[in-house]
PALUMTOR-569765 format. One record per residue (C-alpha): residue number from 0; y, x, z. Coordinates in steps of 0.02 Angstrom, whole numbers, always signed. Layout:
! residues N
(tivex NUM (Y X Z))
...
This chain:
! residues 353
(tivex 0 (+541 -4557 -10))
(tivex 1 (+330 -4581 +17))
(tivex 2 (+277 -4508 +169))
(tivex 3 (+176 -4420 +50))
(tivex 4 (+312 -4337 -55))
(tivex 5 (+374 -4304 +109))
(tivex 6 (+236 -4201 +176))
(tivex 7 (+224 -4103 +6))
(tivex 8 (+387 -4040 +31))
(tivex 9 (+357 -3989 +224))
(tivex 10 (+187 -3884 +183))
(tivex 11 (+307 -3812 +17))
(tivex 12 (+442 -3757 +165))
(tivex 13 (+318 -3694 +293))
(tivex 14 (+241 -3572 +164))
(tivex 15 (+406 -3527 +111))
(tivex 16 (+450 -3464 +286))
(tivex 17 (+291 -3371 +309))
(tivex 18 (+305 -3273 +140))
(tivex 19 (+493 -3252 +166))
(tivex 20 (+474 -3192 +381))
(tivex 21 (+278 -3128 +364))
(tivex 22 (+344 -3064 +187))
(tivex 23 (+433 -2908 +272))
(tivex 24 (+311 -2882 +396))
(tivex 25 (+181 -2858 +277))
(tivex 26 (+304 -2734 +174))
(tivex 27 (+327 -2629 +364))
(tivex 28 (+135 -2613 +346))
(tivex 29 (+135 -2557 +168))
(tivex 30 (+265 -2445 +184))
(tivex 31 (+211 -2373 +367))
(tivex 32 (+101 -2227 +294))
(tivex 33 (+248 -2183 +171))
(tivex 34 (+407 -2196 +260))
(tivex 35 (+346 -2130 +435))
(tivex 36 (+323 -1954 +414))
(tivex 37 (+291 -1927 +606))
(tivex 38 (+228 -2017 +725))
(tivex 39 (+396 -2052 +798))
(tivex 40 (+456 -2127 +645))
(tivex 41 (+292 -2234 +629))
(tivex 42 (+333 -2264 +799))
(tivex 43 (+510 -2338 +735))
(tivex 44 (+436 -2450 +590))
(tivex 45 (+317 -2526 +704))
(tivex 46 (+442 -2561 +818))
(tivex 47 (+560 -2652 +691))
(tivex 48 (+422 -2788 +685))
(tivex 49 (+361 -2772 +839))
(tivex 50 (+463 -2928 +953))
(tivex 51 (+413 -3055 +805))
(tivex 52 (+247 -3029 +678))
(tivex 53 (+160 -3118 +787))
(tivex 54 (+293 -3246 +760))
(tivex 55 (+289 -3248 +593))
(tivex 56 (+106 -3289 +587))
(tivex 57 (+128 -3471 +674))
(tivex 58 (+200 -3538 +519))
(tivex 59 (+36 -3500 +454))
(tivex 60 (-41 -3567 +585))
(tivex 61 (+68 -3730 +543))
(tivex 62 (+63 -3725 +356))
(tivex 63 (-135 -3747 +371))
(tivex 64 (-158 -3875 +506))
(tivex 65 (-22 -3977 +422))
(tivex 66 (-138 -3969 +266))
(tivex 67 (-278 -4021 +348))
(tivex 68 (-194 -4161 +434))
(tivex 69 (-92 -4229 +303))
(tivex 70 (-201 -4177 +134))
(tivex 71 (-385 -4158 +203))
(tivex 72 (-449 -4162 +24))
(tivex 73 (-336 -4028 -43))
(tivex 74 (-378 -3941 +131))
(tivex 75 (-563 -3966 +91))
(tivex 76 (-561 -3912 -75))
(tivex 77 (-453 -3746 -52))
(tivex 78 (-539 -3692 +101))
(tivex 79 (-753 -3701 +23))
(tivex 80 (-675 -3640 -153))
(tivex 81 (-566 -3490 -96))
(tivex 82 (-698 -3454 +63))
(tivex 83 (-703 -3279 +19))
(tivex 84 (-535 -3223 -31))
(tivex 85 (-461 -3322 +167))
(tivex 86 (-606 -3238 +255))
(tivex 87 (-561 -3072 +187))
(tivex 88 (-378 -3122 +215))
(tivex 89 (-434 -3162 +403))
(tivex 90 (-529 -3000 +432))
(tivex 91 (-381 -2883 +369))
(tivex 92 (-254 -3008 +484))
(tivex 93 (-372 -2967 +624))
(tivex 94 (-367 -2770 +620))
(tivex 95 (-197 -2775 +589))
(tivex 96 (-146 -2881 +736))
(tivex 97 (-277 -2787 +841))
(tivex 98 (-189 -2622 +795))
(tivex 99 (-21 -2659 +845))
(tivex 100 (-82 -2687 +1019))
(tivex 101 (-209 -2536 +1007))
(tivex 102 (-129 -2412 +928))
(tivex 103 (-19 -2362 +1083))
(tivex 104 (-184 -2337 +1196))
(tivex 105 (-221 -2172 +1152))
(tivex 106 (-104 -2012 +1113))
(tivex 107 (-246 -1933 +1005))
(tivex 108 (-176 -1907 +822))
(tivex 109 (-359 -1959 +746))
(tivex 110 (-339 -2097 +869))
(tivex 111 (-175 -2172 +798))
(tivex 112 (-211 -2117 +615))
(tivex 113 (-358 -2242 +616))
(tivex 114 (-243 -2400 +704))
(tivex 115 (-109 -2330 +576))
(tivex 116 (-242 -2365 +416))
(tivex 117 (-269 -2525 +496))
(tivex 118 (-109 -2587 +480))
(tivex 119 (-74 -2521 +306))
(tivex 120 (-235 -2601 +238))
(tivex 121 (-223 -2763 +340))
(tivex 122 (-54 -2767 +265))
(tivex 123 (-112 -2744 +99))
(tivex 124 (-233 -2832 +69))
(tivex 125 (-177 -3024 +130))
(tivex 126 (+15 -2989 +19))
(tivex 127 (-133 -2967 -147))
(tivex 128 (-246 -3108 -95))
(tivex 129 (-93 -3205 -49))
(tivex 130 (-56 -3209 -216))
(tivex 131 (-216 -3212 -295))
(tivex 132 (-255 -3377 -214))
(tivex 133 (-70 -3440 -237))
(tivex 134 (-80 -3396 -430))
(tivex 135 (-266 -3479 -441))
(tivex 136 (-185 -3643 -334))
(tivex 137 (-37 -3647 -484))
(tivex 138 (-128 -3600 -649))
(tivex 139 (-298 -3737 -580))
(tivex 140 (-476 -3702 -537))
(tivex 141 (-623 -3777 -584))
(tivex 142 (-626 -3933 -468))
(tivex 143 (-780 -4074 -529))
(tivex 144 (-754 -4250 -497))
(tivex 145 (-813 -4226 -314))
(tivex 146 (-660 -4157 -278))
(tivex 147 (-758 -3992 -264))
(tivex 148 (-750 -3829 -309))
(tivex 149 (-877 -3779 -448))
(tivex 150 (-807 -3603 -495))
(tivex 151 (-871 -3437 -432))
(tivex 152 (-754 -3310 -328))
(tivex 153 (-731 -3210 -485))
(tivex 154 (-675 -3325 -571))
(tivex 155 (-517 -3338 -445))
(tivex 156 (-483 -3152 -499))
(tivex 157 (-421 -3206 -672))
(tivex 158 (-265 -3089 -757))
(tivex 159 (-155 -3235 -704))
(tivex 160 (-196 -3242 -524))
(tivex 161 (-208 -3041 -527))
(tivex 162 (-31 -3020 -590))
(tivex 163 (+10 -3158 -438))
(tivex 164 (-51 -3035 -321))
(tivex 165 (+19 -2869 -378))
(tivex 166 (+219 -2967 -378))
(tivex 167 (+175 -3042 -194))
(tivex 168 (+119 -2866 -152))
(tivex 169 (+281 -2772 -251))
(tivex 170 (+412 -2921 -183))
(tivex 171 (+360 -2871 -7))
(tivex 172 (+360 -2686 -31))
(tivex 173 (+544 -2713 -88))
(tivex 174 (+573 -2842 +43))
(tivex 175 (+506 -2751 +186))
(tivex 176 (+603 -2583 +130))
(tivex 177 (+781 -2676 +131))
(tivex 178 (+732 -2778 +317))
(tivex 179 (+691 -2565 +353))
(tivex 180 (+852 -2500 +300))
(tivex 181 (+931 -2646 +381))
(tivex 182 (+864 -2626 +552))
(tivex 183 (+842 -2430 +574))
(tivex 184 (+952 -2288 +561))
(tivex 185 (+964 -2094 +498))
(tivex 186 (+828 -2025 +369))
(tivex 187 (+720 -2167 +387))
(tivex 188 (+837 -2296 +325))
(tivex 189 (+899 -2187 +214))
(tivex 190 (+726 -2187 +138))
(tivex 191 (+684 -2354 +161))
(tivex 192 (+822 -2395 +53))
(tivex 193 (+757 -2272 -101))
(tivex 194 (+604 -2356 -71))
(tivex 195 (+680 -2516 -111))
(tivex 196 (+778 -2466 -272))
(tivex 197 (+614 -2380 -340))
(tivex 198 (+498 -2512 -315))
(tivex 199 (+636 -2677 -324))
(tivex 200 (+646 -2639 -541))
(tivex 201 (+434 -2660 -539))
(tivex 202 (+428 -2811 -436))
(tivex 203 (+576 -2883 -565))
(tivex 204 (+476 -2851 -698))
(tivex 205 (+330 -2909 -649))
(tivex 206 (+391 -3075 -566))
(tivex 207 (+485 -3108 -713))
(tivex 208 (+313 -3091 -820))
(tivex 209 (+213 -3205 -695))
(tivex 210 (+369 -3348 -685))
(tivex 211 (+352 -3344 -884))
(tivex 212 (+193 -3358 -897))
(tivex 213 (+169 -3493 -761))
(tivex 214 (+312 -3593 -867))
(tivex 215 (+167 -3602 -1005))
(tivex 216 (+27 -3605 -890))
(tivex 217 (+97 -3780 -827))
(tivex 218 (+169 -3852 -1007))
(tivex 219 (+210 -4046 -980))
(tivex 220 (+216 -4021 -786))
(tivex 221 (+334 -4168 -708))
(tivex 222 (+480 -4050 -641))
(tivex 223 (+456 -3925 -754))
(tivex 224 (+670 -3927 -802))
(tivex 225 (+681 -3893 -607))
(tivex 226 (+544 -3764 -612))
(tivex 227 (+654 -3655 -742))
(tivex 228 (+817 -3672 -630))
(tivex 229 (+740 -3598 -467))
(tivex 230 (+640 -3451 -579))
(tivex 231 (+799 -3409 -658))
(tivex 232 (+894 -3408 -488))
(tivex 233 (+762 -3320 -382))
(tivex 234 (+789 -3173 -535))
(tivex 235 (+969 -3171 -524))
(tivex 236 (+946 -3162 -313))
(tivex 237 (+825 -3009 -353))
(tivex 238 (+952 -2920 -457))
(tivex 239 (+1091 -2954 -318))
(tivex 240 (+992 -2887 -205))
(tivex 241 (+950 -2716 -297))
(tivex 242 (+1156 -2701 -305))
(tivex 243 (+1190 -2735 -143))
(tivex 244 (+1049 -2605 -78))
(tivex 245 (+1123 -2482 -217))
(tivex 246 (+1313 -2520 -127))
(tivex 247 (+1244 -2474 +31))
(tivex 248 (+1249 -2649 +83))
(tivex 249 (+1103 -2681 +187))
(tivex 250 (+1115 -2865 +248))
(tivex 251 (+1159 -2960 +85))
(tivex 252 (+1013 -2859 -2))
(tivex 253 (+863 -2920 +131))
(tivex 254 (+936 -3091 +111))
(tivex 255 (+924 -3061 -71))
(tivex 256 (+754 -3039 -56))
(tivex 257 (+712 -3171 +56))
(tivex 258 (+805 -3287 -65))
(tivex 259 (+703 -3229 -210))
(tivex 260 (+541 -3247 -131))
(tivex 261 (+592 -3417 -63))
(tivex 262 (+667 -3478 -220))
(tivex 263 (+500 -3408 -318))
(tivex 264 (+381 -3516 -197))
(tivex 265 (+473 -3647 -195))
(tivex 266 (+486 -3658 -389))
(tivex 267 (+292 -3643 -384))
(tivex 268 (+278 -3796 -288))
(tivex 269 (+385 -3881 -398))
(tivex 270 (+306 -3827 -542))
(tivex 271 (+131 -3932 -474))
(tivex 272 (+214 -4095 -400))
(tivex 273 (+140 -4227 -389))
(tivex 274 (-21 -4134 -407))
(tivex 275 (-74 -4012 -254))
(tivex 276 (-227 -3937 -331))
(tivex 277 (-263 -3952 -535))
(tivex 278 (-413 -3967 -618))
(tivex 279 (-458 -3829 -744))
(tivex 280 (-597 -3942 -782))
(tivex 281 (-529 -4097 -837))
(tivex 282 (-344 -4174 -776))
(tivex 283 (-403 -4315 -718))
(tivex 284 (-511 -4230 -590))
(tivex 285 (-360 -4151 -515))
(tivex 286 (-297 -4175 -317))
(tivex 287 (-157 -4246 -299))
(tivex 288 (-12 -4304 -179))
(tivex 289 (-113 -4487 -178))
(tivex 290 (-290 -4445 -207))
(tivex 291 (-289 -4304 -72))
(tivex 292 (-183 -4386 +52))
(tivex 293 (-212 -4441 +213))
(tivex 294 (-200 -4626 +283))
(tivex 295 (+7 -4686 +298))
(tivex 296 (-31 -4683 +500))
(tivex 297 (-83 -4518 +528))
(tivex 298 (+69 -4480 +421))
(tivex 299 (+178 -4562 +509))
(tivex 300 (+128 -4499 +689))
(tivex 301 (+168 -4334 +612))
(tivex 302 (+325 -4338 +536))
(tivex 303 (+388 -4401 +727))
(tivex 304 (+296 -4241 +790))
(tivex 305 (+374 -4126 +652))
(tivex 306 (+552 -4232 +703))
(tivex 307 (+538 -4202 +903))
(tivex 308 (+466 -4032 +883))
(tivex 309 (+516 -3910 +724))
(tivex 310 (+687 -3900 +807))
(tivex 311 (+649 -3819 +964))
(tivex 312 (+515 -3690 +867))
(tivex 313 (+659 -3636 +758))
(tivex 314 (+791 -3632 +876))
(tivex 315 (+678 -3519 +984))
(tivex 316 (+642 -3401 +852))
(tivex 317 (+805 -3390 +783))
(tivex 318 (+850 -3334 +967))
(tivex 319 (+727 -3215 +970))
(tivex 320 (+782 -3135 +815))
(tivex 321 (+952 -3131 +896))
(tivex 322 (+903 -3046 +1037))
(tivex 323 (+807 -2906 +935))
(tivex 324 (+937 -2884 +807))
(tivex 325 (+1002 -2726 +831))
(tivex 326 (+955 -2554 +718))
(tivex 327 (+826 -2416 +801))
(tivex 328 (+810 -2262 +762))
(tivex 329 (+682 -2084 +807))
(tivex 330 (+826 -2053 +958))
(tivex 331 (+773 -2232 +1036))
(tivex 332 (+598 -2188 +1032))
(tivex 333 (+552 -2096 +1197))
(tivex 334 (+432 -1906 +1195))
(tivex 335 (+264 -1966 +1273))
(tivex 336 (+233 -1921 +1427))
(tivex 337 (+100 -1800 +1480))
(tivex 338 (-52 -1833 +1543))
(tivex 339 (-54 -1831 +1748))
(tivex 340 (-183 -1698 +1784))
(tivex 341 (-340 -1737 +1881))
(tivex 342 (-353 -1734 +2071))
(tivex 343 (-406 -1589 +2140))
(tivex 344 (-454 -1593 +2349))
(tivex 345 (-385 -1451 +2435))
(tivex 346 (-490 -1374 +2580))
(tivex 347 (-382 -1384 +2737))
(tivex 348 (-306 -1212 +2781))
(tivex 349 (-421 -1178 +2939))
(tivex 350 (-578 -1195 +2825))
(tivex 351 (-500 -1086 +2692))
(tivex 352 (-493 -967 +2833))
């Protein structure tokens, strides 16, 4: 295998686990304004996600600086074309993250009601544009022969890449719901799991429009055969996981919906191979695996820096997951405490007297 193949298949799996793990976090987010109906139940959601969203965003973190190391064109390209739409992304990631840590600083209701629509919208708004910039990277943007981006930003809000936003955003709704009724207990996983069978028949729907369509969209694609299996499977794993949330069965329904959203990414990068980034313009100004690739040196240094090190990242987080794996519920969530009252001085007895 080309170190080059090779490297297409490690940015494929990276963004995979970020959809899959930041996938349910963003569905928490979503769903905090509906499911928590107190603050002690908002309380619970948060704390569901709490040990590892900020976990979840290194793969991220990863996915992009492997880009930019091993594909600097494709890196180039994405990042001036789709400025807007990963600032905005950026922005909402930043009140979100800053609201986890803020929202317990104050016991004022306006106070937490304000950190609460901060994480709902910060949530929202990168599962759209997720999807809006994964369905523009699929269906091809206008890229010249500079290997530049000569489109405008709305021009990246096409139907296409629109309906690629609202399945992202309805996948993690459904997604974050079942990792919800999985890791919580009494009303609000009891909730969490309606949630999940109202809004799990939408996102079907939808995803099975946008898999269709992108089977046309990318007529006389390379893999295209291989494309159609992993579409078809990532259904069937959406479907098993509505039964198994309808039987009550919490754990084979989240990893339902993790495999659907893994198998549906992963059937999107097959569905480009070899290229990374097509041309609406003309084909032959498209990026590719070759064109956009980096030197075989660089390469090479980092596939024995993914070897040594992607091990111990996922062993760690796969321990921290174990260690936070247990359900919560409104009864492990303690009353606040009172405010101390302020110091008043005394006057000594004798000068009372």
């Amino acid at each position: 295998m080309e170190l080059t193949t090779l490297w297409f298949i490690l940015i494929a799996v990276l963004w995979v686990g970020y959809f899959v793990l930041e996938g349910f976090d963003f569905g928490v987010g979503i769903l905090l304004p509906v499911l928590g109906r107190t603050d002690k139940e908002r309380r619970v959601l948060i704390n569901t996600i709490g040990p590892v969203w900020d976990g979840n965003e290194v793969w991220v973190l990863v996915a992009g600086g492997a880009t930019f190391a091993a594909f600097p064109e494709w890196y180039a390209t994405l990042f001036s074309g789709f400025y807007l739409p990963l600032f905005l992304i950026l922005v909402a990631l930043i009140f979100r993250n800053v609201a986890f840590e803020y929202r317990s600083k104050g016991s004022g209701e306006r106070w937490r009601a304000r950190w609460d629509a901060a994480i709902f919208h910060g949530s929202l708004v990168p599962a759209v544009l997720w999807g809006v910039a994964f369905g523009n990277i699929v269906r091809g943007v206008a890229v010249g022969p500079d290997k530049e981006y000569a489109g405008t930003f709305l021009e990246l809000l096409n139907p296409y890449a629109l309906l690629a936003g609202l399945v992202l955003a309805t996948l993690f709704v459904t997604h974050g719901a079942l990792f919800l009724a999985l890791k919580t207990t009494g009303d609000v996983r009891r909730r969490a799991n309606q949630v999940a069978l109202r809004v799990g028949p939408i996102a079907a729907l939808l995803a099975v429009a946008f898999l269709g369509w992108t089977y046309v969209e990318r007529d006389g694609a390379r893999l295209l055969e291989w494309y159609a299996v992993l579409a078809v499977v990532a259904a069937l794993a959406l479907v098993g996981a509505l039964v198994a949330a309808h039987r009550g069965r919490d754990g084979w329904a989240f990893a339902g919906t993790a495999a659907t959203i893994a198998l549906a990414v992963a059937a999107l990068f097959v569905s480009l191979f070899p290229e990374v980034l097509p041309s609406s313009l003309d084909p032959a100004w498209s990026l590719t695996t070759t064109n956009a690739a980096a030197t075989d040196y660089t390469l090479t240094i980092m596939t024995w820096v993914a070897v040594l090190f992607t091990p111990i990242v996922l062993l760690y987080q796969g321990w921290s997951y174990h260690v936070f794996r247990r359900r919560i519920g409104v009864a492990n969530i303690p009353d606040d405490e009172p405010a101390p009252e302020p110091h008043r001085p005394t006057r000594p007895a004798a000068a009372r007297s």
